[in-house]
N, C-alpha and C positions, 0 to 999 in steps of 0.2 A: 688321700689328698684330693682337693678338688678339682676336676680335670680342664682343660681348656684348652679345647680343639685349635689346633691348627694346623698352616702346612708349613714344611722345614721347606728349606732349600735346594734343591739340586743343581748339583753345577754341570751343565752340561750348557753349550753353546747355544744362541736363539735360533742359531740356525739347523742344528741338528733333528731331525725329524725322528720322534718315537714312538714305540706303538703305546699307545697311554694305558692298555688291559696288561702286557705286559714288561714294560721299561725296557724290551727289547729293542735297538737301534734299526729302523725300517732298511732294507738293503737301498739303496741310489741306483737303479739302469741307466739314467741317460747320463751319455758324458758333458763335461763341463770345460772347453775351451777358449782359452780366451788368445787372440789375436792380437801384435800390433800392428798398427795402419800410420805409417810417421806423415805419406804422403795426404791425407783427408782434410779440409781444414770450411769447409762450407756446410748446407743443408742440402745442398746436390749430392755432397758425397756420403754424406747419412744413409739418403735415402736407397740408392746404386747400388752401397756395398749391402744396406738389408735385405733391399728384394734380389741381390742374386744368392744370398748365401740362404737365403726363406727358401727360395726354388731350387736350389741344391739336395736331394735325395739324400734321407737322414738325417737334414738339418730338422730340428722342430720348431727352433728357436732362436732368432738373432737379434742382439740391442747392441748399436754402438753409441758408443761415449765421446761424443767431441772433445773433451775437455781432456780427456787421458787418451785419446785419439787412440782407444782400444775396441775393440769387437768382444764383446761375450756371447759364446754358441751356447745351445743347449743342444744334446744331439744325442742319436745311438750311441752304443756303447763300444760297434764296432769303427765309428767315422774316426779320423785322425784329423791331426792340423795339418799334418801334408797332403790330406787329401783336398781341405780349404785352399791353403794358400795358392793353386794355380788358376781357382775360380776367380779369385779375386785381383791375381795377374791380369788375366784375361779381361777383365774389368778396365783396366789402367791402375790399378794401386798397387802398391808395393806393402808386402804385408810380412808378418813374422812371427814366429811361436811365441808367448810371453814366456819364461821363466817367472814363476811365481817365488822363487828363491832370490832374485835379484830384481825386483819389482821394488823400483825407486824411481829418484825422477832423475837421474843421470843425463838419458837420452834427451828428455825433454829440454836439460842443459845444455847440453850438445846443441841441440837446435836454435837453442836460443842465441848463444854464442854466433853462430852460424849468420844467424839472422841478420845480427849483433853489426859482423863483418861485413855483409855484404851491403849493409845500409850506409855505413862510413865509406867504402869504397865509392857507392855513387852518388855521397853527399861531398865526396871528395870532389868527384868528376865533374861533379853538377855546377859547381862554385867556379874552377877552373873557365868552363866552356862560357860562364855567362860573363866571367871578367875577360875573356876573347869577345864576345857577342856586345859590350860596351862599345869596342870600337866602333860595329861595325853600324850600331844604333846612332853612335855619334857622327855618322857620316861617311866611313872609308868606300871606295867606292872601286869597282873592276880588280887590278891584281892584288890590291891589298887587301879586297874583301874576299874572293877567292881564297888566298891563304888561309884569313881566317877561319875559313870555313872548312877547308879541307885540315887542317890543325883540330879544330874541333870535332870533325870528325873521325880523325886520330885517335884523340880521346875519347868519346862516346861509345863509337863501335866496341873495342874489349872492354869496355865498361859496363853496358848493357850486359854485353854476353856473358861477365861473369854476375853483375849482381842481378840481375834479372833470369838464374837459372831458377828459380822456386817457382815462378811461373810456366815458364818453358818446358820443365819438365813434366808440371804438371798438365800442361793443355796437351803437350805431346801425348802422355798418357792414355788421355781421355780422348782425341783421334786416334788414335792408332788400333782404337777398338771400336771407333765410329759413334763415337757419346761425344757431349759436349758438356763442359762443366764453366765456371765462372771465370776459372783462369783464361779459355780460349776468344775472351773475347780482351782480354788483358792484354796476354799476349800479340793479338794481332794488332791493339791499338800501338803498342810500342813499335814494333814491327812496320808499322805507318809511318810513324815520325818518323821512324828512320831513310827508310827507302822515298820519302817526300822529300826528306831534307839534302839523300845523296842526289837526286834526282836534281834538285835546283841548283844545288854546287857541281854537277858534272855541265848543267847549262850556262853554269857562271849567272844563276838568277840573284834577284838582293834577298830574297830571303830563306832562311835554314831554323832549322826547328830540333835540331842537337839538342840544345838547350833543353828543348822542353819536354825532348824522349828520357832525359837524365832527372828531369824533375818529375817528370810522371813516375818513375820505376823508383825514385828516392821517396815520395810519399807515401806509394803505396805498399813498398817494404817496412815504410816507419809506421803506416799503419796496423800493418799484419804484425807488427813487433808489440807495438803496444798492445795488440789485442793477443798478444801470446804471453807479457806479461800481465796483463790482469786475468787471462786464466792462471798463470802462476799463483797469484796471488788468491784465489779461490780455488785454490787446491783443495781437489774432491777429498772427502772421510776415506775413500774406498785407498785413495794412494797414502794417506795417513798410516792407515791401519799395514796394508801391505811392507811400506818398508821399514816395519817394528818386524816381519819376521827375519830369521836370524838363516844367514848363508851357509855357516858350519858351524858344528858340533863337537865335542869332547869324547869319544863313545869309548867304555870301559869293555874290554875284554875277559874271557873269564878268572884269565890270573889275575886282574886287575891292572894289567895295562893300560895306558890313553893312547890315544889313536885320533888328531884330526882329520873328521871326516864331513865333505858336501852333506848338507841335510836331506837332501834328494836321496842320499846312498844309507841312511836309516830305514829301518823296521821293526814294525814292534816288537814289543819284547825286548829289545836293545834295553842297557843300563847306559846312562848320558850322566856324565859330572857337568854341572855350572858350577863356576866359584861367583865368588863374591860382584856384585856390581854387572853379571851378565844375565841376559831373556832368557827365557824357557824356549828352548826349539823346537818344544816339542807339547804335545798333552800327556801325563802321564802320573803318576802316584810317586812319594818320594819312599826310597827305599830305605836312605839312609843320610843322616845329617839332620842337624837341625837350624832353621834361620829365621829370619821375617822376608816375607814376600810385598813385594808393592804391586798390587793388585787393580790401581785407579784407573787403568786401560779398559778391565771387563767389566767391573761393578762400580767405578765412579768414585769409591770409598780411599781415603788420602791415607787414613790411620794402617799400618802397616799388619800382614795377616801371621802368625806365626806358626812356622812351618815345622811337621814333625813326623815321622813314618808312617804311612798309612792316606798322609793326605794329597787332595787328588789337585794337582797344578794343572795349568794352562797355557801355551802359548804365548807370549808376549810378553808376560809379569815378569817382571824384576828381583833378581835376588840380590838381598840386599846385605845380610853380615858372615853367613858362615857357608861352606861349601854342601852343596847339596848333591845324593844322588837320585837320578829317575828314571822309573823302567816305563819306556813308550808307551804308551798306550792310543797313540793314532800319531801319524806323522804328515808331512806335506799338504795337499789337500785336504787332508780329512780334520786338521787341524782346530780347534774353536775359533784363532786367531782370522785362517784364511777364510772358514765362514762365513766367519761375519764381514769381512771386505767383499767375498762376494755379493752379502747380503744386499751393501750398501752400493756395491757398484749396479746390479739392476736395478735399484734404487732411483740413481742417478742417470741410468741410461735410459727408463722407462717412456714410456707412450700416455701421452695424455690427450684431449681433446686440441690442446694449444699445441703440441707436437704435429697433429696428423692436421692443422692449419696451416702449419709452417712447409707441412711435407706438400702438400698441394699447389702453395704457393711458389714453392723452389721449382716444382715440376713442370711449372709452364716460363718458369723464367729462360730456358737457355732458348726455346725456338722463339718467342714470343721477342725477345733483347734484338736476334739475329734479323729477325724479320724488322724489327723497326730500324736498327741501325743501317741496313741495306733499304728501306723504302727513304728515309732521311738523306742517304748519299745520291739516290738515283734523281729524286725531289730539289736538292740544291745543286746539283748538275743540272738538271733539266734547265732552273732559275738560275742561276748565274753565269752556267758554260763553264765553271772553273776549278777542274779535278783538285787541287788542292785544297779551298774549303770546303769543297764536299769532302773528301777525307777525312779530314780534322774534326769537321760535326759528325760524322760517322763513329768516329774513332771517341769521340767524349761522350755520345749516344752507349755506344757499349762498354764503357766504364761507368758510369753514373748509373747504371743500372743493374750494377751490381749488389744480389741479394743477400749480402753479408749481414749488415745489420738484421733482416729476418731471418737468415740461418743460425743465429747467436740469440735469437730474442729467447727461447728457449731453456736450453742446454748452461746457456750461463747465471740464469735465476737459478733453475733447479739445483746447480751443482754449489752457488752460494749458500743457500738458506740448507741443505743438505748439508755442509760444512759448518755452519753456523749452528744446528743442531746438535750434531754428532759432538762438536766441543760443548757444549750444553750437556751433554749426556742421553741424547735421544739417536737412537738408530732407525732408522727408515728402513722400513722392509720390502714396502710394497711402491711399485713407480706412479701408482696414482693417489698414494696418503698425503699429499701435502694439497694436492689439489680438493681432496675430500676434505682435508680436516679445515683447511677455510672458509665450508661451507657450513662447519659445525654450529646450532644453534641449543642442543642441553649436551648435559656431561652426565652419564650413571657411570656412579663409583659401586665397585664390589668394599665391602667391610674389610674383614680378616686379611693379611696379608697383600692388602693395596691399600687404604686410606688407613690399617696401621700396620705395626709392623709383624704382627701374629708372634708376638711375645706376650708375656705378661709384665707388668710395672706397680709394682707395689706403692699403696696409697697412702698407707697410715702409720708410717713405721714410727712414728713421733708418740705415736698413742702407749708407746711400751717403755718400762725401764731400762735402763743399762743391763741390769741381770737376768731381764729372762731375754732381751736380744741375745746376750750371750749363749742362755742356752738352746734358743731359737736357729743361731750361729751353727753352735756344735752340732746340732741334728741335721740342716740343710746340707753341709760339707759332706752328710754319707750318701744323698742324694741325688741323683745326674734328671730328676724330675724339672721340667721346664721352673714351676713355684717355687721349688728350693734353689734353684739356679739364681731368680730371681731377689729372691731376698737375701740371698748370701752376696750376693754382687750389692747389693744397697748396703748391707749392716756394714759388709768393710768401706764401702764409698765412708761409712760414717765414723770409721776408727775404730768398731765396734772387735772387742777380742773375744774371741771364744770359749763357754764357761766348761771345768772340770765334768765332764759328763761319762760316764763308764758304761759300757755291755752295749754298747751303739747297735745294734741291728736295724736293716729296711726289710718291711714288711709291704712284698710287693702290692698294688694297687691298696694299699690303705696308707704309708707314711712310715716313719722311722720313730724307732725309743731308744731307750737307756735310761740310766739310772744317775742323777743327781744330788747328792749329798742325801742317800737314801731316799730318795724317793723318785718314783715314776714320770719319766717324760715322754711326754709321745706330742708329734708331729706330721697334720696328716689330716684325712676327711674329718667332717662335722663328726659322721654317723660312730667314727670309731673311735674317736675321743670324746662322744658322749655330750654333743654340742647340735642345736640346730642347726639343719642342711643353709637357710635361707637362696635367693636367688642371687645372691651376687658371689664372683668367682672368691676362694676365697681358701686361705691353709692356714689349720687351728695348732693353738700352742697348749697343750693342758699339761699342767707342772701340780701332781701330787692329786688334792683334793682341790686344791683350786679351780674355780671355774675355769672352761675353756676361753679364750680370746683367738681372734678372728685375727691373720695377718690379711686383709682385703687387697687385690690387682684387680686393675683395670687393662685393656690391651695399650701400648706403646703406641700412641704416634707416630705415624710415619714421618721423618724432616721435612717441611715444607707442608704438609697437608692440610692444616688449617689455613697458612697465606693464600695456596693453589686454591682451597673452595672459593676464600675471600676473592682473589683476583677475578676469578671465571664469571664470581657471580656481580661484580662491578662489571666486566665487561658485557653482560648483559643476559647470558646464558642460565638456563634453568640449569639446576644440580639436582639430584637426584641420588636417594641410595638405596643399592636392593641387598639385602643380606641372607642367607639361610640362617644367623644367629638368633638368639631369643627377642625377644619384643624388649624387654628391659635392658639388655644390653645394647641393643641397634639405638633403641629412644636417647639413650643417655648422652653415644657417641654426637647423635645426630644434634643433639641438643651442644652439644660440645662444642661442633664443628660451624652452628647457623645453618644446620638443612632441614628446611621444612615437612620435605615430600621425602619421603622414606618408606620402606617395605622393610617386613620383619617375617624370619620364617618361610624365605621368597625358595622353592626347588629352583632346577635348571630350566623348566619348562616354564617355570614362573615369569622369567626374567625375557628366557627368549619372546612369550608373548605381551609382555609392558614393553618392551623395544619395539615387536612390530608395531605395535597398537601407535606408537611416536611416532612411526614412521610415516603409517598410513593416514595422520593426520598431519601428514606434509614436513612434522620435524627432523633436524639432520642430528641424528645420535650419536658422540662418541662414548664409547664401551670403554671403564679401564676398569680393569680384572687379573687375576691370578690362579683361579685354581682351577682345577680338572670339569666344574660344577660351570666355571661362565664360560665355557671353549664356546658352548653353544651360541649364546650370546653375543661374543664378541666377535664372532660370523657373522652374525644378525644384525650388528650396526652398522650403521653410516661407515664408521671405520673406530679405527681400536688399539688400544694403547693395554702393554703389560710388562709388568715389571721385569727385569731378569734373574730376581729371585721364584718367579712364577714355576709353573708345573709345563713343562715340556710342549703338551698338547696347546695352554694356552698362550704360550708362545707362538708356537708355531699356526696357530690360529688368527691373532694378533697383526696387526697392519707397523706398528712401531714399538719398540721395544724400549722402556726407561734404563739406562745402564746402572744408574746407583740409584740410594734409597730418598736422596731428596726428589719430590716431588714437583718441587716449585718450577722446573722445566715444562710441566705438564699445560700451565695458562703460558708461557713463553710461544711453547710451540704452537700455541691457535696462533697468537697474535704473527709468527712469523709468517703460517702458511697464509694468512692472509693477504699481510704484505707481500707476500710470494707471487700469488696470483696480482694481487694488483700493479706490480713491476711485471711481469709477464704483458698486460695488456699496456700497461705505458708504453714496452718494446715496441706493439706490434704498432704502437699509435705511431711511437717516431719512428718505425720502415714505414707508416704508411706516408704521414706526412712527407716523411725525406724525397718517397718517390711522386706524389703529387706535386712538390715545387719542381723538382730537379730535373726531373724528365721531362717537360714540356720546355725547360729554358734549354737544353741539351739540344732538342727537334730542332727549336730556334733558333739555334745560333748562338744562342748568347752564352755560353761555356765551354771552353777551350778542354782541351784533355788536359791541361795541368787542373784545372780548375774544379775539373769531373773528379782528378784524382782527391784532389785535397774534401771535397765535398764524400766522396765514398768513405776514404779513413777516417773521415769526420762522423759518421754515421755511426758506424761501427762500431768508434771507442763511445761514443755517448751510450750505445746500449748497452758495452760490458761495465760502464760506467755504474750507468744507472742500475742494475744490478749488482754491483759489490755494496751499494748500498744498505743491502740487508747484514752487508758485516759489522 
């Protein structure tokens, strides 16, 4: 039968590193921990908690994630998380081991809640003091304005002190270890009004500013809320993925008892029952049972897999009718499931050139704020003589000049258009793919198993009767050859039944016979049924003395691949195809699909140097590929997309990872990362613009600390704003 190369599938995880010589799984030395950090919430504290835990011996590797307010270490094998978390005490943060078994957004609930409370408490207190402060606007004057003031100070004081602990705490923090962070200039502004305000009511002065310590600390908790729910709202892939794993387990014993057990307390080898409608906890092979698995987590694919001994599951998938059993085959970590959320959490925690912007920028904010808001106080002291509005501009000076909005310009694109992908079906492997693939101006596709799907698809089954499909039928069914696979799958698409055929035998590498109402069928190469080879792929049908007939495939399209070349090459990109298959086949596809510039018969070496050769003439290349033949290549591009039916190596070679078979993700994702970067600089325009009007009216005079407050939270939601955009 006539042969037609291609690559099968392996299911192993994108994340999983293999040696490609021999399918051997490479050992992992460094350890992988990850952190939480509930207290972080700036680009000050990004930066703090990296460079100490980078300068921590054994650390290799540190990315925090504002958005999941987690740390990911890369480190020796021997460092622990308790060896981290008193570094990062020491710091001022407050920090804590993740459980990767219970990795949901609870906590972030919690906070929010939190938040939630302490906003209504001093939108409570705030409303209260200001319908006291009517009187005293309306005129009340010596003991009745006293009262009032000392009443609202009543209220105010335990008002502040409770809703206003998220900042206290945190400046605390960050003194107490002799840093300064954004909070600390928060805090002191509150801290102002008040001691201004007790100050004028203990001298029986007409004016008190209660009011407007309750309305600062009530803005800028409504700010920090809103900008905590639209990172909700842009909930990273990485927290996606994470709370699909499953907390406990069924584990069978060997008399075949059940046992609820934490998934933490599995090992391989263990036998796990799921029944019907629960995840896989595990990675593992089923030993016994038979079901359908829902599989659209790893591979994208809706249609349901069916499950039967021998085959190899994963983490996360869904069973879905009958009870299954599975002997472990990697558990917790090593899971494909948690992986891949690693995968995408360096992903989304990554360093780009607009990161180590923003990190520069943060770093001269807390001396650079301190300094102006104390020359601004000493300056309207000097000019007025009146410690109270020097105060006041002091204290709206180091609010309005808070670098929120530039600590979120970042971290909240990446982590939108990262989520906005991943629902797509694209996994981000690498922290700086979205910034590279923006940049992309051609596309080289590999052939075979990427632009289709490395099956074969029968062309001409029209061309045959009813009778000899049947006995067409009959011989394919003794066959597990990819071509008989292929046309037995079409003859029944067609109703077609199978004709009386006797003495069936497969006769390896040439095709199947038997015997048909006396006489000879064979199924199989040109050569051996006595038929020209010709060039195209192709399985003969000879019945008797009749001539042979040709059943002709072509390779299977991949879904989406002809739309994907169309979109790419409207949006203006050259396409390109390099193949190592024949010239006739590559021509035909190319001619199929509208690609002009094609390679036919291209090696590995072939490919790596037509990519350099783009590069060097200044183009940005993305590479998409699949087999062991483009690893090379798809190192060599601009950056690189492969499917996750691919071959191990080029996976893991690979900048992003397609999760299922449709394609048409593939032009989405240019156009997203570009939108990406382009919201990325709109941020940094509106921190810059924000801080060019706001801080010079601050200096002046002319904005009050309510005013500074409302103008900060006002900043800040516009840029996580502007960013969910890309959902």
């Amino acid at each position: 039968m006539s042969t037609h190369p291609h690559s099968p599938p392996i299911a192993v995880c994108p994340g999983c590193v293999a040696m490609p010589d021999t399918g051997v799984e490479q050992e992992v030395k460094d350890a992988r921990i990850a952190l939480s950090l509930p207290t972080i919430h700036c680009q000050g504290c990004i930066s703090a908690v990296e460079r100490g835990l980078n300068a921590h011996p054994g650390v290799h590797d540190a990315r925090v994630n504002l958005t999941l307010k987690r740390a990911m270490i890369t480190a020796g094998p021997d460092l622990q998380a308790t060896d981290l978390i008193p570094v990062l005490e020491g710091l001022g943060y407050e920090a804590h081991e993740l459980d990767p078994g219970t990795l949901t957004m609870t906590g972030a609930d919690r906070a929010g809640r939190e938040l939630l409370m302490r906003l209504a408490v001093a939108g409570f207190a705030m409303m209260n003091v200001m319908l006291l402060s009517v009187s005293v606007w309306s005129g009340a004057t010596d003991a009745t304005r006293d009262l009032f003031h000392w009443i609202s100070a009543g209220i105010a004081i335990p008002a502040i002190a409770f809703a206003a602990q998220p900042f206290f705490r945190s400046a605390w923090g960050a003194l107490s270890v002799g840093r300064l962070n954004m909070d600390v200039p928060i805090t002191l502004a509150i801290v102002l009004a008040l001691i201004t305000s007790l100050w004028e009511t203990s001298l029986s002065g007409e004016h008190a500013y209660f009011d407007a310590a309750l309305a600062l600390t009530f803005f800028l908790l409504a700010g920090r809320y809103l900008d905590f729910r639209t990172r909700a709202i842009a909930r990273s892939a990485a927290a996606e993925l994470a709370a699909l794993e499953v907390p406990r387990a069924i584990r069978l014993t060997d008399d075949g008892a059940e046992t609820e057990v934490a998934v933490a307390d599995l090992s391989v080898g263990d036998l796990v029952l799921v029944r019907p409608g629960g995840r896989m906890p595990v990675d593992g092979q089923v030993v016994s049972g038979r079901s359908e698995l829902d599989r659209s987590l790893l591979t994208g694919e809706t249609l349901p897999v069916f499950a039967e001994p021998g085959l190899a599951v994963s983490a996360g998938e869904v069973n879905l009718t009958g009870p299954l059993t599975i002997r472990a085959t990697a558990v917790g970590q090593d899971t494909s499931l948690h992986r891949m959320a690693d995968l995408v959490a360096i992903a989304e925690s990554g360093r780009s050139r607009y990161t180590s912007l923003a990190d520069r920028a943060a770093r001269l904010y807390a001396p650079g704020v301190h300094i102006l808001s104390a020359l601004s106080f000493v300056g309207w002291f000097l000019w007025s003589g009146d410690v109270r509005v020097a105060l006041n501009i002091a204290a709206a000076v180091l609010i309005i000049t808070c670098p929120c909005a530039l600590g979120l310009a970042v971290p909240a694109v990446t982590t939108a258009a990262s989520g906005r992908l991943f629902r797509r079906g694209m996994l981000i492997k690498d922290a700086t793919a979205l910034e590279r693939l923006a940049e992309v101006d051609t596309v080289v596709f590999d052939k075979t198993g990427t632009l289709t799907a490395g099956t074969p698809e029968l062309t001409n089954l029209d061309d045959f009767s009813q009778a000899d499909l049947g006995v067409a039928l009959a011989l394919a069914q003794a066959s597990s050859h990819p071509l008989a696979m292929s046309l037995r799958k079409a003859a029944l698409a067609q109703g077609i039944e199978p004709a009386q055929v006797d003495d069936i035998a497969e006769q390896p590498g040439y095709g199947t016979q038997g015997q048909c109402q006396g006489r000879l069928v064979r199924l199989g190469r040109a050569t051996w049924v006595g038929a020209d080879q010709g060039t195209q792929t192709a399985a003969w049908l000879a019945i008797g003395d009749d001539a042979p007939a040709a059943f002709r495939f072509t390779d299977a399209l991949r879904p989406g691949a002809a739309e994907t070349v169309q979109a790419l090459q409207q949006a203006g990109k050259c396409v390109l195809m390099m193949s190592g298959d024949t010239r006739p086949a590559v021509k035909a596809l190319a001619d199929r699909l509208g690609i002009a510039d094609w390679v036919a018969g291209a090696l590995p070496g072939d490919k790596v140097a037509r990519i350099t050769e783009l590069g060097e003439q200044g183009h940005k290349v993305l590479m998409v590929g699949d087999g062991l033949n483009d690893t090379a290549a798809l190192r060599a591009a601009h950056v690189s997309i492969s499917p996750a039916s691919a071959l191990d190596a080029a996976r893991v070679a690979s900048d992003i990872v397609l999760l299922g078979q449709d394609m048409s993700p593939i032009a989405e994702s240019c156009e997203t990362a570009r939108r990406a970067t382009r919201r990325i600089r709109e941020n940094f325009q509106i921190a810059t613009v924000y801080n060019l009007i706001a801080v010079p009216l601050a200096v002046a005079g002319l904005a009050t600390p309510l005013i500074a407050a409302l103008a900060m939270s006002a900043s800040s939601i516009t840029v996580s704003l502007n960013a969910l955009r890309l959902r």
